[in-house]
Every structure is written in structure tokens, then in C-alpha cells.
C-alpha positions as CSV (number, residue, x, y, z in Angstrom):
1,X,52.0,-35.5,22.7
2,X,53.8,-36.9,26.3
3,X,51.6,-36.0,28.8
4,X,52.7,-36.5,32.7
5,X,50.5,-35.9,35.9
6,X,49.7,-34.0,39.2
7,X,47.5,-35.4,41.7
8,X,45.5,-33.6,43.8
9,X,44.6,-35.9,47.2
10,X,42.0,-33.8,48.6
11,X,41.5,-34.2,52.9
12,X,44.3,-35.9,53.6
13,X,47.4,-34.5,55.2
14,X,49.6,-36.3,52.6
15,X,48.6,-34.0,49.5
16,X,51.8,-34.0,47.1
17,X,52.2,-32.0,43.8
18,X,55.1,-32.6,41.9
19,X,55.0,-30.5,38.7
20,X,56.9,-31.4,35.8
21,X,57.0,-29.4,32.3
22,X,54.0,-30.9,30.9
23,X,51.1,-32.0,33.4
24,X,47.8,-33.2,34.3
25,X,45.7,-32.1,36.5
26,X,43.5,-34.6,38.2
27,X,40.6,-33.5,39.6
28,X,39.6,-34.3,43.8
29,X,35.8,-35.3,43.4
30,X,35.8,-37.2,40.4
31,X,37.7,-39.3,37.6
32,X,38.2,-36.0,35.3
33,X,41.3,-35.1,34.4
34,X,42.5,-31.8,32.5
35,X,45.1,-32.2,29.9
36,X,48.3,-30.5,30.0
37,X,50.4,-31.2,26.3
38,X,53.6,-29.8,25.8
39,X,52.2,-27.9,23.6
40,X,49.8,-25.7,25.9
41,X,50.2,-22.2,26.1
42,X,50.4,-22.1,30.1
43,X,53.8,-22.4,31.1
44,X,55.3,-24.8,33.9
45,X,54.7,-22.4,36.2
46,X,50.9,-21.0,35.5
47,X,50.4,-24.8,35.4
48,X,51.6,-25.0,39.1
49,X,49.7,-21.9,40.2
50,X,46.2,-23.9,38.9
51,X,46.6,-27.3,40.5
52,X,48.1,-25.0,43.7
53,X,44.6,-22.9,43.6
54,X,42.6,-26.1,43.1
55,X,44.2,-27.7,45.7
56,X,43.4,-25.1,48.3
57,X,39.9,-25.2,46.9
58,X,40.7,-22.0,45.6
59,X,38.0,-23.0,42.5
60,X,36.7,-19.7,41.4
61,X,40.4,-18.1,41.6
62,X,41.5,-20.6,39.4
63,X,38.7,-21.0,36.7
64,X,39.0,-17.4,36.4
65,X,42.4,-17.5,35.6
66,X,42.3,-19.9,32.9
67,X,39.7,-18.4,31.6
68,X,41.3,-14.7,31.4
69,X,44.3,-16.5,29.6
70,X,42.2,-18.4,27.2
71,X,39.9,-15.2,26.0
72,X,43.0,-13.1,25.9
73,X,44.4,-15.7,23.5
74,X,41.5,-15.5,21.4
75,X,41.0,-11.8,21.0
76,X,44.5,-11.2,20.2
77,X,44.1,-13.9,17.2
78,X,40.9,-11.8,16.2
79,X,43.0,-8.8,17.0
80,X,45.4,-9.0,14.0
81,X,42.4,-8.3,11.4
82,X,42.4,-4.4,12.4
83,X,39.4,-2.7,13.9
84,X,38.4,-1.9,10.6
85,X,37.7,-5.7,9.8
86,X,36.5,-6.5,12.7
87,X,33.9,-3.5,12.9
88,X,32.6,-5.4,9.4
89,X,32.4,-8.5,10.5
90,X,30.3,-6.8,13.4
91,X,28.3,-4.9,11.3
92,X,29.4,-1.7,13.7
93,X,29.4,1.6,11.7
94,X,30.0,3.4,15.1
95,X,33.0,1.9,15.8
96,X,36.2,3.5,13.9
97,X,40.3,3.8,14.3
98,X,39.5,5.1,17.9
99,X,37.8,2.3,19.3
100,X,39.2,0.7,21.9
101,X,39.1,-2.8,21.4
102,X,38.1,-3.9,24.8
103,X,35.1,-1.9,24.2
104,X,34.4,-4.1,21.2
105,X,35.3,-7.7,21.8
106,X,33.9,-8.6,25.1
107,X,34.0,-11.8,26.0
108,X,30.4,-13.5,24.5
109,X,31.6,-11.6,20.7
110,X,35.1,-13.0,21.1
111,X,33.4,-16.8,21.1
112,X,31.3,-16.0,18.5
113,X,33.9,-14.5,15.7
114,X,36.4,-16.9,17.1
115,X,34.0,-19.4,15.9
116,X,32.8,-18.2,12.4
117,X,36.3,-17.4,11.4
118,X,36.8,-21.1,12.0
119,X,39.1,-20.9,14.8
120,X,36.7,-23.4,17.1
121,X,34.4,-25.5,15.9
122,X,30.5,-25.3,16.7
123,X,30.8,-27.6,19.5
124,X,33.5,-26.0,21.2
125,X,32.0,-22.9,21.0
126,X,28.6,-24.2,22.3
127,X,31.1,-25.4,25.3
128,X,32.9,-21.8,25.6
129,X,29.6,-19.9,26.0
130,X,28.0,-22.2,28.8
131,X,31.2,-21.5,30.9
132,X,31.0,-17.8,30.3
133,X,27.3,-17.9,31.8
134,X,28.4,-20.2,34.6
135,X,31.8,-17.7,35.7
136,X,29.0,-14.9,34.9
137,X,26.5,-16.1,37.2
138,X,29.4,-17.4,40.4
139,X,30.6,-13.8,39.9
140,X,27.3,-11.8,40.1
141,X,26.3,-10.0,43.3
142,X,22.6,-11.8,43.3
143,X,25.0,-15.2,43.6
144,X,27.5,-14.0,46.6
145,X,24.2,-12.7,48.2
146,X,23.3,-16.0,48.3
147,X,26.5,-17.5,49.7
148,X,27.0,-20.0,46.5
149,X,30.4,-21.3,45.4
150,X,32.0,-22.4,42.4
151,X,32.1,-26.3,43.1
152,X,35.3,-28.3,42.3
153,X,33.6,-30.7,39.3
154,X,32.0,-26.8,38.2
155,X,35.3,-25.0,38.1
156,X,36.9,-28.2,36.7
157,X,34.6,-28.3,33.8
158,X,35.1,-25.0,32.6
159,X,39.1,-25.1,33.2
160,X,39.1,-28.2,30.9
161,X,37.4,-26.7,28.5
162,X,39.6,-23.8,28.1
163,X,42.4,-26.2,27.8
164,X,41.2,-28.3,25.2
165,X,39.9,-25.5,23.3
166,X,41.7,-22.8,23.0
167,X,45.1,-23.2,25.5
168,X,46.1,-26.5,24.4
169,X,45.8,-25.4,20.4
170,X,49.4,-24.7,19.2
171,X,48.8,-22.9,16.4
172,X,45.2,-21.3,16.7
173,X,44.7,-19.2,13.7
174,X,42.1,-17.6,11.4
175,X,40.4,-19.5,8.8
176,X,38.4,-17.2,6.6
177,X,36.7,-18.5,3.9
178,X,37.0,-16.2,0.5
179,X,40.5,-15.1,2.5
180,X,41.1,-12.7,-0.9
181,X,38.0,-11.3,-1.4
182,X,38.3,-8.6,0.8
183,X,41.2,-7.1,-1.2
184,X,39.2,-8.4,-4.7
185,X,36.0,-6.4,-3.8
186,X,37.6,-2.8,-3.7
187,X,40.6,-3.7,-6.1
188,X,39.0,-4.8,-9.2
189,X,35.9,-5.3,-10.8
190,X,34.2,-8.9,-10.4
191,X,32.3,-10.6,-12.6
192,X,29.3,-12.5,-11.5
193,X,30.3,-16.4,-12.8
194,X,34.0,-15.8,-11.0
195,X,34.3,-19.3,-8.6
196,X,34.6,-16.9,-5.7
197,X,31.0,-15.0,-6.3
198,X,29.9,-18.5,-7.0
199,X,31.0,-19.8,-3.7
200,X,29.7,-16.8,-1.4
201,X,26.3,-17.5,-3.1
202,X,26.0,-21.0,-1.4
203,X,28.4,-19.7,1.9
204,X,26.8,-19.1,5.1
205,X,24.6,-15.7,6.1
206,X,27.7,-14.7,8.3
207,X,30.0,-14.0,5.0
208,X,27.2,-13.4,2.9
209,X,26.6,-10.2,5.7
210,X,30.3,-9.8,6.4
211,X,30.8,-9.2,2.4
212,X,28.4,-6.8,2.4
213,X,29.9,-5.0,5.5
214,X,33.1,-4.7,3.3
215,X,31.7,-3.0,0.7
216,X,29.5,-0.6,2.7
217,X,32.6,0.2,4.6
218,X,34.3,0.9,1.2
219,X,31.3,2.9,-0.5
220,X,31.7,5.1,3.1
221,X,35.2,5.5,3.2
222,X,37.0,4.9,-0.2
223,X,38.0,6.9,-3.3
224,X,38.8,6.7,-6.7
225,X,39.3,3.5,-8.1
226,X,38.5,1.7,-4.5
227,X,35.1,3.2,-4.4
228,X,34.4,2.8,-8.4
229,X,35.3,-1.1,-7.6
230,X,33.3,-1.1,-4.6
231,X,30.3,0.4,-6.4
232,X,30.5,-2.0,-9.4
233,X,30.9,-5.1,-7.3
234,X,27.6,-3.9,-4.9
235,X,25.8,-3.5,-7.8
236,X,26.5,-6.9,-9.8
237,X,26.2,-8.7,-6.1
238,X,22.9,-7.4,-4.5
239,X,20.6,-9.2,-7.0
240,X,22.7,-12.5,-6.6
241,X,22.3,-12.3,-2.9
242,X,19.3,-9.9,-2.4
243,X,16.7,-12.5,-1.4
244,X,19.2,-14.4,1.2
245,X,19.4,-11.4,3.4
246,X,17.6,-10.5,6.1
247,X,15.4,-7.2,7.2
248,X,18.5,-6.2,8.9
249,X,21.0,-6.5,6.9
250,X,18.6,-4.8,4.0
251,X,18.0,-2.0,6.7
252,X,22.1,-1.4,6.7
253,X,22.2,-1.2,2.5
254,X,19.5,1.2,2.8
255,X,21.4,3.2,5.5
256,X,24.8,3.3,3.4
257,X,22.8,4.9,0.9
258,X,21.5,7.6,3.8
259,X,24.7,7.9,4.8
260,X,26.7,8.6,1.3
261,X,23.5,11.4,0.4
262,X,24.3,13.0,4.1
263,X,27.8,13.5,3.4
264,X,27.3,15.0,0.1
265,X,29.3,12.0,-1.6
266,X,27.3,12.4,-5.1
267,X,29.3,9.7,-6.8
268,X,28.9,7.0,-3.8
269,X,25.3,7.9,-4.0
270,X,24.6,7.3,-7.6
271,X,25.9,3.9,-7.4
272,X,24.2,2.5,-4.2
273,X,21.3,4.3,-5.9
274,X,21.4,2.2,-9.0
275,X,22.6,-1.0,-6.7
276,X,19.2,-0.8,-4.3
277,X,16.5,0.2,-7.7
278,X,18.0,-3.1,-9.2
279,X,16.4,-4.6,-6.1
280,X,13.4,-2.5,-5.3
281,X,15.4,-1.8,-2.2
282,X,14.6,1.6,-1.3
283,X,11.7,0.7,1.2
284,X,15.0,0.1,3.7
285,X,16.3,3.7,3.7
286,X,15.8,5.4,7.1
287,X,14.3,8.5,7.2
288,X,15.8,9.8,10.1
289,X,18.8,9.1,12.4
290,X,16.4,7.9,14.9
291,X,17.0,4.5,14.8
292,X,20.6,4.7,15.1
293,X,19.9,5.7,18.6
294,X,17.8,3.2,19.2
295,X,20.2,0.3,17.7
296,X,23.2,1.7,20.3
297,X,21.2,1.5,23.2
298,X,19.8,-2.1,22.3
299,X,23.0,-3.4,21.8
300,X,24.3,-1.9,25.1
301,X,21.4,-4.0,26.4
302,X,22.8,-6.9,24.8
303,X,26.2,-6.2,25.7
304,X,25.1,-5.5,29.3
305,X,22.9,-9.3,29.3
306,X,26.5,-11.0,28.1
307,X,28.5,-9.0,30.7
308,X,29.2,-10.0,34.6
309,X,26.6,-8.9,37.1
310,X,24.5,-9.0,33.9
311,X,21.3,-9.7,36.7
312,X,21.8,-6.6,38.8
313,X,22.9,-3.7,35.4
314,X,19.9,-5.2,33.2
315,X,17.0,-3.4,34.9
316,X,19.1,0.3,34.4
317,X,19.7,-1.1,30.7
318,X,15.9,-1.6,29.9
319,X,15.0,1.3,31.2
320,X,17.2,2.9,29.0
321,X,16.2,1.9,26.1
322,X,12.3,1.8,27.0
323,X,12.6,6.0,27.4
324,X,13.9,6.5,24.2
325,X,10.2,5.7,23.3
326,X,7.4,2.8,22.9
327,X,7.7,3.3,18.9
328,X,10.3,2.0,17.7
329,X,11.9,2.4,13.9
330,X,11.7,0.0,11.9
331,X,15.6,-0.2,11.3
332,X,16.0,-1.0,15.0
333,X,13.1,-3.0,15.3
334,X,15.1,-6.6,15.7
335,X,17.8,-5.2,17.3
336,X,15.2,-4.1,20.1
337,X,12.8,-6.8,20.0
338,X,16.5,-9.2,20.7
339,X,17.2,-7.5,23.2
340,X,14.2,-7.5,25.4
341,X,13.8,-11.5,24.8
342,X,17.0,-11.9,25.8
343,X,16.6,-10.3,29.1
344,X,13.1,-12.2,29.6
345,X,14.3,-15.4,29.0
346,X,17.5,-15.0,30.7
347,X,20.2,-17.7,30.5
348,X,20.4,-21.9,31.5
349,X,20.8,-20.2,35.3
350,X,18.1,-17.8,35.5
351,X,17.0,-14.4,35.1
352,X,16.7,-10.9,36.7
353,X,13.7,-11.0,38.8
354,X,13.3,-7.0,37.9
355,X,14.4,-6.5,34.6
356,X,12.5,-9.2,33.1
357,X,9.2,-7.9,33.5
358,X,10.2,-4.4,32.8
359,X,11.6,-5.9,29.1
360,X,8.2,-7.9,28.8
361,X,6.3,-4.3,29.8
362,X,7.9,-3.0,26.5
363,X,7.2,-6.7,24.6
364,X,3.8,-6.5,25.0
365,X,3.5,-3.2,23.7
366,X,3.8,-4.4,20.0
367,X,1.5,-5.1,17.8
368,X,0.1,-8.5,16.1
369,X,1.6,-7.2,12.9
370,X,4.9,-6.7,14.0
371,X,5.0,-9.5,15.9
372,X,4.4,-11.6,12.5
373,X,6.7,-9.7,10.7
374,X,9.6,-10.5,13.6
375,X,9.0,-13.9,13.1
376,X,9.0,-14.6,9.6
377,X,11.8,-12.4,8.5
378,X,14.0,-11.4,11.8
379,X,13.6,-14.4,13.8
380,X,14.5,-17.6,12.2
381,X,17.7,-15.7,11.1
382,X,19.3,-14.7,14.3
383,X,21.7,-16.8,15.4
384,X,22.5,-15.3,18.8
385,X,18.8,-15.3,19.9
386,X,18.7,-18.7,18.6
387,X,21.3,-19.9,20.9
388,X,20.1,-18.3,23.3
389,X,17.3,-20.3,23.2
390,X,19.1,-23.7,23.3
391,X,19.2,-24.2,27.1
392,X,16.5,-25.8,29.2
393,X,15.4,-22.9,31.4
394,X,15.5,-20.5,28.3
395,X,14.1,-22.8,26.2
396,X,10.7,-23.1,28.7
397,X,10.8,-19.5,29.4
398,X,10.7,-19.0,25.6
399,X,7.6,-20.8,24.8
400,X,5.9,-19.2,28.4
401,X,6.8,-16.0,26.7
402,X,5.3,-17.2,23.0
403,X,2.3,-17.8,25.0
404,X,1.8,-15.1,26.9
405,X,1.9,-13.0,23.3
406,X,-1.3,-15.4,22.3
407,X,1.6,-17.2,19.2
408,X,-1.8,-19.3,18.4
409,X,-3.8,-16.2,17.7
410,X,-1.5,-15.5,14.9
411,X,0.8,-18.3,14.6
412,X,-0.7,-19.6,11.3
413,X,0.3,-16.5,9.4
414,X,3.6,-17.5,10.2
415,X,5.3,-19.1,6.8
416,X,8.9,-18.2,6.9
417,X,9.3,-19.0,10.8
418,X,7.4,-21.5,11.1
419,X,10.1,-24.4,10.8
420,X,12.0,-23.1,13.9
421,X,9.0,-21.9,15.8
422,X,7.4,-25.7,15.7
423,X,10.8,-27.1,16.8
424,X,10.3,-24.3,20.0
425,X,6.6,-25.0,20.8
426,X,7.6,-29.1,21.0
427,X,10.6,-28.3,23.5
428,X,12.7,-29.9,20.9
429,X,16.2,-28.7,21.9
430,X,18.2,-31.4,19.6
431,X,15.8,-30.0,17.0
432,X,17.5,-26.6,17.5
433,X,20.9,-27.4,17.7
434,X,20.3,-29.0,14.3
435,X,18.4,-25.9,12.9
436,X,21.3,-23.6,14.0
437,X,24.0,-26.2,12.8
438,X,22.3,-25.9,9.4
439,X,21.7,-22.4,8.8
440,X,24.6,-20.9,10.6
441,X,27.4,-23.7,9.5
């Protein structure tokens, strides 16, 4: 790739830009440079308008540019699976053909499908999200109270990032493992030694779950033949994969199976019925439609933590959430519990001085036995949590929180856990990055 240049001289009277088709942009306070290729996805012209806005010192104008252009990029890649797809990759039975998109893939979920479809790699991800929280934080009314700017090496960074990443990338595209599977599973009836069965079983918990998804979708919304395939693929799956899944995902089989009984589908029913006894699964069907309040209005907290201004809208969020009760269902448990920590802990450039103790209010309000049960079968599975965790201030305000719940009291009835929570305790945050790497792929 021919790359050419544009310096920017900063205080001096002599500052020149000549743009050319393909540029660099070389920063004012340091040696970093940002690489324009040919084959970027910013035009002559956008190029122009950066180095122009950086020049002027224009830093926050121009980071949020380039990163508008590089999330847009990446939700219309994700865009082409249909909100169908994407709603089971999501795990989203609320959202449907009327969804509007935006509503769907904000900016945080838009890094994290782009990366387990394979369209960024872990690191680049891990690089994606910290700009996110930094444009989130420079953009939040707590920050222009204060009077604090974007600096030039800050904006630089994140620019760079969405260069190399994402606007740089000619072809970014979708990589799905199993890429035919989704069509198998509702067009024909698998058999448990087929390669592709075989291969799911050693995959990572993200198509494990999304597989899963596909064929709750199915069960719901099929006929004929397609749900008579998805039925008989469920049911020679679920023991294969049964013991790899996680309280939540279990929770979800057992509400297809509410679901399919509510809307008087007899023949869906009978076969999730026979799928979950295979598995002794029926100690995950809701009772009530309870929970699927309480899961909505966690993950509007969640959405709400990920989202600008997150510091100022958390407090109204909590709140929300806290009234709809102190007991919460068991479906919704994680989902809850999630989102609470992730408004105590805050992100790597702080937290909301209101809504964190109103979250920790509702933390301390469960029990010992819950608190076990979160960590040996919710905990060590949650990848966004996990990440969340990865960062130095969250990472300390993680264990200050593990303490103030008295972790030692209990922590040695703690089996399943126990890995991830030692790494914690020791403020081991390579050890994480590892942990996640490993279980998440």
C-alpha cells in the first residue's frame, strides 16, 4: 500500500497541508502518525476535513467524526444478517421485524458482535471499547462541567484506532463459524456424529448460545417441516451441550418451553417437553412473566451504563429497576446482579457519584446464597462483566466491592468461580485478559 503524508506544524504561522489521495496524518505533540492507505474508506476529502479539524485543535470534532464513520461501517456489515439473526445472536426475544435497528446495535453491542463474528480480532476490540469509554466520558455533562478537553495525543489515539481497525480494512466482512448451520438446523434433521455438531461441541459459548437462539427462535416461530427439524435437532443437541451452558442460557430453554405452552402451540410443546426431561431441565421454566420485566429494565440499565452521559441517566436507571422490587426472579437474577456491578464499578474513568451507591443499596440486599450461586454458575461465564472488570480503576473498585460483601465469609464455597475470582482478589489484570482470551476465544 503507497502511503503519502500531511503534516501538521502546530504554533507556527507557517502550518501547510497539502492533501493528496492517500495521506498521513502526523500528529502535533508527538511522533504518532495515523495511516491513510489507498484503500481507506474516508475519501480525499473526509481525509482533509480530519487533519483540517486537528489542526485547528478541533480534537473532539474530529475524533467524533471518525468514530461515527467507523461504527456506521461496522453495523451496516452486522446489518446484512436481518434483525432476525441478529436478535439470536443477542439472545432478544423482544425484539422482532419492527425493531428499529438503532435501537438494537448501539455502539458497545456493535464492538462486541463485530468481534465474535470475526470481523476484529480480540485486541482490536479491547482497543475499540477503551475509545468508546474515553469519547463517552469527554462528551458527558459531569466532564464539560468540569471544563476538560479531549487532548491532541487522546483524540489521536482513538482516530488511529478507528483507522487501523475498521476504516483502513477493505473488505471487512463476516466470518461465522458453522456459516450453514443456521439453514441445517431448521431444514433437516442432524445427526449427532455430523463434523458440524462435532465442532459446535468444542466451539466457543458465544455459538454454543447463538445455536441455541436459532432453534428457540424456530420452535417460536416455524411450522411444518421447519419446526419438526427444529424440534429434532433441540432434542439430539441439548444433552451434547447441556452441561456447557450457563444459568442463563438454561433459564431461556425453559422460557421457550413457557412460551410455546402460552400460545397454545401443542406440537412445539411436546418437543421442548421431551428436549428439557432428557436434561432434567424443567427446574428453568418461569412461572410467571415476571422476570421478563425485570430482564428489560436491567438491560436498559446496561444499555444506559454503555451509552453517552452514561454518569448523569444511570441514577434514573437504577431506580428503575430497584422499584420493580427487592426480589428478584431467578430468570433475571444475572441479568440484574450485571447490571448493578456495572454501575458500581464504573468504567477505567470513573463512576457516578449517585448512582453507584444506589446500585450497591440494591447489591447488598442479597443473600449469602445467591451470592454463591452468582459466582459459581453466572459469573465466571459473563464475558461483558468480565471485561468490564479489565481496567485499573474497575478492577480495584471490583475487589473493594467483593469485600464490602464479606467474599471471605463465603468465598470457600466457591468451586466453579474460584479460578477467575483468585485472579481478581490478586489484582492480576494480565491474568484476566488471559482468562477471557481462553473462555471467550
Amino acid at each position: 500500500m503507497k502511503l503519502k503524508y500531511i503534516k501538521i506544524m502546530s504554533n507556527s504561522s507557517q502550518d501547510i497541508i497539502k492533501p493528496e489521495d492517500a495521506n498521513m496524518v502526523i500528529s502535533d505533540v508527538a511522533s504518532q502518525v495515523i495511516p491513510f492507505t489507498s484503500e481507506s474508506s474516508l475519501t480525499p476529502a473526509q481525509q482533509k476535513q480530519i487533519t483540517l479539524a486537528m489542526q485547528v485543535g478541533a480534537y473532539d470534532m474530529a475524533s467524533e467524526y471518525v468514530w461515527k464513520k467507523s461504527i456506521t461501517r461496522l453495523k451496516e456489515t452486522i446489518s446484512v444478517l436481518g434483525i432476525d439473526f441478529i436478535a439470536n445472536l443477542l439472545q432478544r426475544t423482544d425484539i422482532d421485524a419492527y425493531t428499529p435497528l438503532d435501537s438494537v446495535l448501539t455502539d458497545y453491542t456493535a464492538i462486541k458482535l463485530a468481534e465474535q463474528l470475526g470481523m476484529i480480532n480480540y485486541r482490536s476490540a479491547m482497543k475499540l471499547r477503551q475509545a468508546l469509554e474515553l469519547l463517552q466520558y469527554f462528551f458527558s455533562s459531569s466532564s464539560q462541567a468540569s471544563g476538560e478537553q479531549l487532548k491532541a495525543t487522546e483524540a489521536m489515539s482513538i482516530i488511529s484506532d478507528c483507522i487501523e481497525y475498521i476504516l483502513n480494512v477493505p473488505n471487512i466482512s463476516i466470518d461465522i463459524k458453522f456459516s450453514d448451520l443456521q439453514r441445517r438446523l431448521v431444514s433437516e434433521d442432524i445427526k449427532e456424529k455430523d463434523v458440524q455438531i462435532v465442532n459446535l461441541q468444542k466451539s466457543s459459548l458465544f455459538f454454543i448460545r447463538t445455536v441455541c437462539t436459532i432453534l428457540s427462535t424456530a420452535i417460536r416461530k416455524e411450522q411444518g417441516a421447519e419446526l419438526e427439524h427444529s424440534i429434532n435437532n433441540l432434542t439430539m443437541l441439548l444433552p451434547l451441550i447441556w452441561d456447557k451452558l450457563g444459568k442463563d442460557e438454561k433459564w431461556n430453554l425453559g422460557a421457550l418451553y413457557r412460551d410455546v405452552v402460552s400460545a397454545g402451540n401443542t406440537k412445539a410443546a411436546s418437543g421442548v417437553k421431551i428436549a428439557l426431561s432428557s436434561v432434567h431441565g424443567f427446574d428453568f421454566v418461569p412461572e410467571s412473566l415476571r422476570s421478563n420485566t425485570f430482564i428489560n429494565v436491567a438491560r436498559n440499565l446496561v444499555d444506559v451504563h454503555y451509552g453517552y452521559d452514561n454518569y448523569y441517566r444511570e441514577p434514573k436507571a437504577v431506580r428503575e429497576l430497584a422499584k420493580l422490587g427487592s426480589v428478584i426472579p431467578d430468570p433475571a437474577f444475572s441479568e440484574c446482579v450485571k447490571a448493578y456491578i456495572l454501575v458500581y464499578i464504573g468504567n477505567s474513568y470513573g463512576y457516578s457519584h449517585e448512582g453507584a451507591p444506589l446500585a450497591f443499596d440494591e447489591l447488598s440486599k442479597i443473600s449469602r446464597r445467591k451470592w454463591i450461586e452468582f459466582f459459581n454458575d453466572y459469573f465466571p461465564v459473563d464475558e461483558e462483566l468480565l471485561y468490564a472488570v479489565l481496567s485499573e480503576k474497575t478492577m480495584k473498585r471490583f475487589i473493594e466491592f467483593l469485600q464490602l460483601i464479606n467474599i471471605k465469609d463465603f468465598q470457600q464455597e466457591i468451586d466453579k468461580g474460584k479460578v477467575v475470582l483468585d485472579i481478581i482478589l490478586k489484582n492480576n489484570k494480565l491474568g484476566l485478559k488471559k482468562y477471557n482470551e481462553n473462555i471467550f476465544g
